[in-house]
C-alpha beads as a LAMMPS data file, in Angstrom:
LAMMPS data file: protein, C-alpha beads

258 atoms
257 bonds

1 atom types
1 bond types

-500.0 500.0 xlo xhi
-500.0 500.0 ylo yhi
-500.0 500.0 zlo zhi

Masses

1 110.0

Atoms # bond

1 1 1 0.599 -25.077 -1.236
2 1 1 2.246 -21.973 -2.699
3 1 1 5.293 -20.560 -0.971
4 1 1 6.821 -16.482 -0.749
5 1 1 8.690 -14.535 1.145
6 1 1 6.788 -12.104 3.768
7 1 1 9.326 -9.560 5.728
8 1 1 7.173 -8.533 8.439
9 1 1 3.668 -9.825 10.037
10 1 1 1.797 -6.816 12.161
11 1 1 -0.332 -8.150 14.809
12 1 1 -3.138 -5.555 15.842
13 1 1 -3.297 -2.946 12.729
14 1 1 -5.483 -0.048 13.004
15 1 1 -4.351 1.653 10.001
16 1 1 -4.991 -1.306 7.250
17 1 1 -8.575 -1.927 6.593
18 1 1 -11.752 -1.499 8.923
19 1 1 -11.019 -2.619 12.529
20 1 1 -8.465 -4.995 14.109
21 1 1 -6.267 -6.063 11.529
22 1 1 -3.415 -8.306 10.889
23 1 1 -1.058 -6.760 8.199
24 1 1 1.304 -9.274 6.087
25 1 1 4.193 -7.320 4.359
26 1 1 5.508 -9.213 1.258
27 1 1 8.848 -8.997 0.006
28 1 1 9.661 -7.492 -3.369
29 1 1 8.430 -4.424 -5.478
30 1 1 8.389 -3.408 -9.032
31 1 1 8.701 0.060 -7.989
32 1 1 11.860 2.131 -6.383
33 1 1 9.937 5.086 -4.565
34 1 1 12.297 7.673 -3.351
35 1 1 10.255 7.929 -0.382
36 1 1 9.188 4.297 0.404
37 1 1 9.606 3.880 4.143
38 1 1 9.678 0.121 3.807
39 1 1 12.830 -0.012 1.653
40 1 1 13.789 -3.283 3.049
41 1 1 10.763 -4.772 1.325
42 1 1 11.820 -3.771 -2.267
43 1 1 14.129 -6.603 -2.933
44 1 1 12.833 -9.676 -3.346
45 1 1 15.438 -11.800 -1.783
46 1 1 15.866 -11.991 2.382
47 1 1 18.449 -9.304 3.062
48 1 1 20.981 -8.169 5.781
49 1 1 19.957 -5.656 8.137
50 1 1 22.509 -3.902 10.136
51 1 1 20.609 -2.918 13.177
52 1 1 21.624 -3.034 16.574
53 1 1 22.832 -6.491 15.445
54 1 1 22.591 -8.054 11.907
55 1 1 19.127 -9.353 11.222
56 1 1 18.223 -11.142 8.136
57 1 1 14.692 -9.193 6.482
58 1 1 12.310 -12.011 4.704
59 1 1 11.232 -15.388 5.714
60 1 1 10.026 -17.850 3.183
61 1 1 6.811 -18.744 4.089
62 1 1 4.026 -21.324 3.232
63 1 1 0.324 -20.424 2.893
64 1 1 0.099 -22.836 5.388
65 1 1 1.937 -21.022 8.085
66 1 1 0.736 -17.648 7.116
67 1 1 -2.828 -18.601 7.592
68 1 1 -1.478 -20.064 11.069
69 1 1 -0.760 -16.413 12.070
70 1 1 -4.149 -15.115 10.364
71 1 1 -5.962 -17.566 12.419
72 1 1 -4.659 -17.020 15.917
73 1 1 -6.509 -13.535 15.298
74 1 1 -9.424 -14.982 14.613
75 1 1 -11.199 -13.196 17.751
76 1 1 -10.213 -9.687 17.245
77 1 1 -11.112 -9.813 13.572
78 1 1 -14.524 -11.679 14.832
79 1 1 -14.977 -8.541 17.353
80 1 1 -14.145 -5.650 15.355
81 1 1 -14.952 -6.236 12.155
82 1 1 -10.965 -6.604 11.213
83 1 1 -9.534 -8.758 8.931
84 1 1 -6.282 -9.690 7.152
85 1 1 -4.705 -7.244 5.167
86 1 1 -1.636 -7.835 2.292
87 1 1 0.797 -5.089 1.709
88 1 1 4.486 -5.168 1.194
89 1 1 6.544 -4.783 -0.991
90 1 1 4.146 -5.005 -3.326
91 1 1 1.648 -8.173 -2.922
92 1 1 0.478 -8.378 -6.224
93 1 1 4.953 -9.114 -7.399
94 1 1 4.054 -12.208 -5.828
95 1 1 0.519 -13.463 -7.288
96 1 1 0.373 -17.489 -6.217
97 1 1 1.313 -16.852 -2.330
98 1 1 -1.106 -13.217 -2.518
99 1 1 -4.115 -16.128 -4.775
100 1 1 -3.891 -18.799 -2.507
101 1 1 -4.275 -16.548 0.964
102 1 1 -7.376 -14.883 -0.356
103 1 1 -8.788 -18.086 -1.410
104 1 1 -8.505 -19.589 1.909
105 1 1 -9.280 -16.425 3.895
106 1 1 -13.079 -16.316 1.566
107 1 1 -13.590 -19.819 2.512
108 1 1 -12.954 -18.955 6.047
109 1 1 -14.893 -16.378 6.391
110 1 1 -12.150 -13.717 7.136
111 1 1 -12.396 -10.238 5.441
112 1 1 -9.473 -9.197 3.430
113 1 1 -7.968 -6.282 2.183
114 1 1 -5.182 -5.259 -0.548
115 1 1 -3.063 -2.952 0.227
116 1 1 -1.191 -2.334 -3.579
117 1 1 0.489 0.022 -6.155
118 1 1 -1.881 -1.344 -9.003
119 1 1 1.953 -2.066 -10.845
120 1 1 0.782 -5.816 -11.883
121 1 1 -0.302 -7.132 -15.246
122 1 1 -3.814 -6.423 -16.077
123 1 1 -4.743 -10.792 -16.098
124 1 1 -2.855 -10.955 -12.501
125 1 1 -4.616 -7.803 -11.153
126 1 1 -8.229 -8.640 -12.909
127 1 1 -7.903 -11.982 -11.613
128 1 1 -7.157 -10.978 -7.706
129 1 1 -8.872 -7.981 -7.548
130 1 1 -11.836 -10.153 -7.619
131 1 1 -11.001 -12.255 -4.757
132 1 1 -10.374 -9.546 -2.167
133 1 1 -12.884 -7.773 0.054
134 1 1 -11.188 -4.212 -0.257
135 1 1 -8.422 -2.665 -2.245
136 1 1 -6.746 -0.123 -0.605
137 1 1 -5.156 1.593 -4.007
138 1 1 -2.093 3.994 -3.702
139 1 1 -2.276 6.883 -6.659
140 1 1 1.448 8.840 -6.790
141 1 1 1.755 10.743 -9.340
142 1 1 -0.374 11.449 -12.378
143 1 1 2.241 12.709 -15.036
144 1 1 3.793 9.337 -16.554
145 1 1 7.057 11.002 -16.945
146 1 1 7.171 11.775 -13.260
147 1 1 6.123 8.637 -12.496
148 1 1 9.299 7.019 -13.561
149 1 1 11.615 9.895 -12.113
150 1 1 10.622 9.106 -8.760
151 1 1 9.626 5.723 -9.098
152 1 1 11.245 4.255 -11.592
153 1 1 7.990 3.113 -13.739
154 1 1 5.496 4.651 -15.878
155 1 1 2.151 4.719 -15.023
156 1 1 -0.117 3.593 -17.412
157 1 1 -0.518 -0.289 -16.195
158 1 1 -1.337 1.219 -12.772
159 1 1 -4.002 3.861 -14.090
160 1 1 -5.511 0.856 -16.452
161 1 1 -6.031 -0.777 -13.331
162 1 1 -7.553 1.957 -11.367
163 1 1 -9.891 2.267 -13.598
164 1 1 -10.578 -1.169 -13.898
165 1 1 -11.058 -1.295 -9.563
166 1 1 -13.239 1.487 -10.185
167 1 1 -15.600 -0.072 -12.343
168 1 1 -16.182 -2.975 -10.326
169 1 1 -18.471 -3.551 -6.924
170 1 1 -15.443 -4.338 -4.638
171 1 1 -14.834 -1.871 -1.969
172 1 1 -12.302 0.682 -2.616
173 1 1 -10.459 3.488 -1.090
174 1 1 -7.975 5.602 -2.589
175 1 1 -4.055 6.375 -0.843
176 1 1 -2.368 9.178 -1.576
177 1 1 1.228 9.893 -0.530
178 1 1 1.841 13.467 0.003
179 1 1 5.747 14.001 -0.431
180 1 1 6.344 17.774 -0.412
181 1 1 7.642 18.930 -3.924
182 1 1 6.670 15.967 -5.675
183 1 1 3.326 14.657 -5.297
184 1 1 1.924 17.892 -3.001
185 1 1 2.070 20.132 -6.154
186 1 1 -0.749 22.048 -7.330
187 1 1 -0.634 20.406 -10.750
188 1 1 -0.431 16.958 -9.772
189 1 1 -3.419 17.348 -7.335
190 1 1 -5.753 18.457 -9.705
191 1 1 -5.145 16.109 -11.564
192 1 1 -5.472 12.975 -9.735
193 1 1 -8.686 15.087 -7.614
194 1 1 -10.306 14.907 -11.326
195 1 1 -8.805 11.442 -11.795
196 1 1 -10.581 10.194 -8.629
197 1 1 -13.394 12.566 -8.259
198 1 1 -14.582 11.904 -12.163
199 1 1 -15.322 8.225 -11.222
200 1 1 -19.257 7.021 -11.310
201 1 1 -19.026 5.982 -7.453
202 1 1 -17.676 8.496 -4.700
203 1 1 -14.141 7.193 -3.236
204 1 1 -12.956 7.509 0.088
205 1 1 -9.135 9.370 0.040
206 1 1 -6.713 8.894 2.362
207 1 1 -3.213 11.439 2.849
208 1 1 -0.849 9.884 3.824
209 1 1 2.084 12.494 4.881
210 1 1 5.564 11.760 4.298
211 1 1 7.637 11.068 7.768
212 1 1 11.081 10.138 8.420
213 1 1 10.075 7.012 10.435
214 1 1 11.615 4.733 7.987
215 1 1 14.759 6.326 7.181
216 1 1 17.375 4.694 9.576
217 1 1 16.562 1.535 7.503
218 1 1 18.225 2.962 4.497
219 1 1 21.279 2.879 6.119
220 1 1 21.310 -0.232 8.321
221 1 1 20.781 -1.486 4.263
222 1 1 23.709 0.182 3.011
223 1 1 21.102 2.178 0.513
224 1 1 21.300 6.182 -0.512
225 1 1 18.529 8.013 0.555
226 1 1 17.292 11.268 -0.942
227 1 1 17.965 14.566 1.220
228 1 1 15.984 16.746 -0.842
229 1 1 12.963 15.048 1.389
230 1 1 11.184 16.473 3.889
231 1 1 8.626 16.002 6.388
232 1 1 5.228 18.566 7.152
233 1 1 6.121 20.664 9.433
234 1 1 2.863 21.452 10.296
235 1 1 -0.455 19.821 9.863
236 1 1 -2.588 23.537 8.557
237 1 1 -0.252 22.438 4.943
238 1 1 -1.614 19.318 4.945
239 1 1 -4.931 20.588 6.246
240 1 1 -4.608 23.082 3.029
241 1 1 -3.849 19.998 0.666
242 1 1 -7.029 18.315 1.765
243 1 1 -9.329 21.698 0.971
244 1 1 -7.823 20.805 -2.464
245 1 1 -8.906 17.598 -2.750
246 1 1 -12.244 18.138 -1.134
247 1 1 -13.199 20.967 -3.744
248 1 1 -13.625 17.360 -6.151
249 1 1 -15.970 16.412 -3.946
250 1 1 -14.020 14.303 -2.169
251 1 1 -14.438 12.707 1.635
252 1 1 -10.748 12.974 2.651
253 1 1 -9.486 11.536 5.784
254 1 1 -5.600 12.295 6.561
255 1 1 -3.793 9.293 8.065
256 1 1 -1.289 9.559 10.853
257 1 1 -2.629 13.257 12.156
258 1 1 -4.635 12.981 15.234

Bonds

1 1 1 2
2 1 2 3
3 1 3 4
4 1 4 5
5 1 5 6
6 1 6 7
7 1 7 8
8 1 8 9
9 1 9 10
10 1 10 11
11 1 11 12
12 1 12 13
13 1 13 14
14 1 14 15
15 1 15 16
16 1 16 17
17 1 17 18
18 1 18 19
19 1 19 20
20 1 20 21
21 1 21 22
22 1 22 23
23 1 23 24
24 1 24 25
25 1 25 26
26 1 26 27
27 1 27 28
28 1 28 29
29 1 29 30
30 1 30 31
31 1 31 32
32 1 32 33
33 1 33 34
34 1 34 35
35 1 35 36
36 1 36 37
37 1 37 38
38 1 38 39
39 1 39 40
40 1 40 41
41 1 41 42
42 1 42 43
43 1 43 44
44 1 44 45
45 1 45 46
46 1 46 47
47 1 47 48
48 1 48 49
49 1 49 50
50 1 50 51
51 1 51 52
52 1 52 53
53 1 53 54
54 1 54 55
55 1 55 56
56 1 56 57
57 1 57 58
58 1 58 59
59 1 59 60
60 1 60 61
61 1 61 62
62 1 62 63
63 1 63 64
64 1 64 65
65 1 65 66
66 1 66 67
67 1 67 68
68 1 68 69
69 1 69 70
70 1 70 71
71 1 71 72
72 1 72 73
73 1 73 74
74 1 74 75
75 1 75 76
76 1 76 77
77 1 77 78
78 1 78 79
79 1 79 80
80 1 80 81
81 1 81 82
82 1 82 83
83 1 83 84
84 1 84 85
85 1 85 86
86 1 86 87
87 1 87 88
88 1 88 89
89 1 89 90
90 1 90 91
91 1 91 92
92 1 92 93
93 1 93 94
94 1 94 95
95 1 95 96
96 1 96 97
97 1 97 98
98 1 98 99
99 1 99 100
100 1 100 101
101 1 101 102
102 1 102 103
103 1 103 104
104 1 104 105
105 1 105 106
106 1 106 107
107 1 107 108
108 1 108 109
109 1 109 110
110 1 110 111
111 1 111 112
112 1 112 113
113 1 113 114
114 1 114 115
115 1 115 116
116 1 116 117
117 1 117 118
118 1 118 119
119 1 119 120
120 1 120 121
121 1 121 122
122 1 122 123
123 1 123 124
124 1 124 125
125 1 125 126
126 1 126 127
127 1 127 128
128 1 128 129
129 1 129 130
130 1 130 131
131 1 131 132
132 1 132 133
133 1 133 134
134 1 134 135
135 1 135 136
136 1 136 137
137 1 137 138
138 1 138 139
139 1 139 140
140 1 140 141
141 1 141 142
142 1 142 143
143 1 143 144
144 1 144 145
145 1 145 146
146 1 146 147
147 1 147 148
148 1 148 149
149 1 149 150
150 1 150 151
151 1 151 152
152 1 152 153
153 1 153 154
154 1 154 155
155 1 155 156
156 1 156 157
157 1 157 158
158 1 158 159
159 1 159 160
160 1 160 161
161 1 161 162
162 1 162 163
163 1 163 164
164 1 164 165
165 1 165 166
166 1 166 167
167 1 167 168
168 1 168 169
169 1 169 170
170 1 170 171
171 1 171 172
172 1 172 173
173 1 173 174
174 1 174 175
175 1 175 176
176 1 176 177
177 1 177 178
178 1 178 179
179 1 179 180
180 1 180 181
181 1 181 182
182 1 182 183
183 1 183 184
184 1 184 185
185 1 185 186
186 1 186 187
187 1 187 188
188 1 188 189
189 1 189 190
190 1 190 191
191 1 191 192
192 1 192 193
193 1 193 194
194 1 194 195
195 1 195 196
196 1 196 197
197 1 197 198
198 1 198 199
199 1 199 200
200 1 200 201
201 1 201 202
202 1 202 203
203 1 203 204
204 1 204 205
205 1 205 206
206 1 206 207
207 1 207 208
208 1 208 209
209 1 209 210
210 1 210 211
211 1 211 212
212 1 212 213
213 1 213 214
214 1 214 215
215 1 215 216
216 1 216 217
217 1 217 218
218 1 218 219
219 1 219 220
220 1 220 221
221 1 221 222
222 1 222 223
223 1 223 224
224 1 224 225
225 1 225 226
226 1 226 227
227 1 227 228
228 1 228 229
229 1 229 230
230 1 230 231
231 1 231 232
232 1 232 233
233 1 233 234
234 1 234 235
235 1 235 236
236 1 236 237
237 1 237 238
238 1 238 239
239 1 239 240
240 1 240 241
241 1 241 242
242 1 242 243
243 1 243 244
244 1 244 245
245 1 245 246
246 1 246 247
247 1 247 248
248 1 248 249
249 1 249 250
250 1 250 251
251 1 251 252
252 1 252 253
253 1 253 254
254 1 254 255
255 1 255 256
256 1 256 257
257 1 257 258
């Protein structure tokens, strides 16, 4: 059965997917964010965290022994309407381990959800997009230029596969990272607004604000991180940003604000 490495597994998600959840963070990304607040999921390979004591990040795992964790679950999904979902990292950088899970999860009756950056070939994303019961799809930034300033790749594989998630019946919902001075700005949300509000079918948006809960981890990884960055300081910007958004017609919910 196909093997990967998975750096954290959240028991009892409410922010992944309808209901109780259990979230499986893979290990690796094609993308270098400048805001990612799971930097110790970028690499591929297990790494050295200098906490409050050295801990090694990333476990190789077999589908086997994931699905053990899935299962034990199996009641909270069964009362909530929860599920399993795959994030990372970026689940789709490892395609046999992310294949095989959703295989067994569909035969098992277990709802699943994709939690991705769309950064995959189009045969690997076609191929799973299919398999999963929701995609949760993160848009950054429109301008392809931009794109690869802050995250080090253009974005025309991921938009080809937007619109390709679009166009199909699977569920969908649409993440959007607000980092103020990069992906906040006036010209980059009108143009994802018309990117997502132009579709044929109306797509749920969520905000996700930029907060420093992440950043000790850059350090405990011996990794720069950006100081320019900045957290809302209060929630009538961000309350602002989704007026924006909502003038596309948009049903906008803002995650992480009460």
């Amino acid at each position: 059965m196909a093997c990967g490495t998975i750096f954290r597994i959240k028991k009892f998600a409410l922010h992944d997917g309808p209901g109780i959840r259990t979230t499986l963070f893979f290990k690796g990304c094609p993308l270098r964010c400048i805001w990612c607040h799971n930097p110790e999921g970028i690499d591929p390979a297990p790494q050295t965290m200098q906490l409050r004591r050295p801990e090694i990040v990333g476990k190789s795992m077999s589908a086997e022994q994931i699905m053990q964790a899935i299962e034990q679950d199996r009641i909270f999904y069964d009362q909530s309407s929860g599920g399993a979902t795959f994030s990372g990292g970026e689940p789709l950088f490892q395609p046999h381990l992310l294949e095989a899970l959703l295989t067994v999860c569909k035969k098992a009756g277990i709802h699943t959800a994709l939690d991705t950056c769309g950064y995959a070939p189009a045969k690997v994303f076609d191929r799973l997009a299919g398999l999963t019961d929701l995609i949760l799809f993160d848009l950054k930034l429109a301008d392809g230029p931009q794109h690869i300033m802050y995250t080090g790749v253009d974005n025309q594989i991921i938009l080809r596969n937007f619109e390709t998630a679009c166009n199909q019946s699977i569920d969908l919902r649409v993440r959007l990272p607000l980092v103020p001075g990069i992906t906040d700005t006036d010209d980059n949300i009108q143009a994802i607004g018309r990117m997502v509000g132009g579709q044929r079918r109306s797509l749920p948006v969520d905000l996700l604000p930029y907060h420093r809960i992440g950043e000790h981890k850059y350090a405990s990884l011996g990794k720069p991180l950006s100081k320019n960055l900045k957290p809302y300081p209060s929630q009538t910007e961000i309350e602002q940003i989704r007026s924006k958004y909502q003038e596309f017609g948009l049903a906008v919910n803002i995650e992480g604000i009460s």
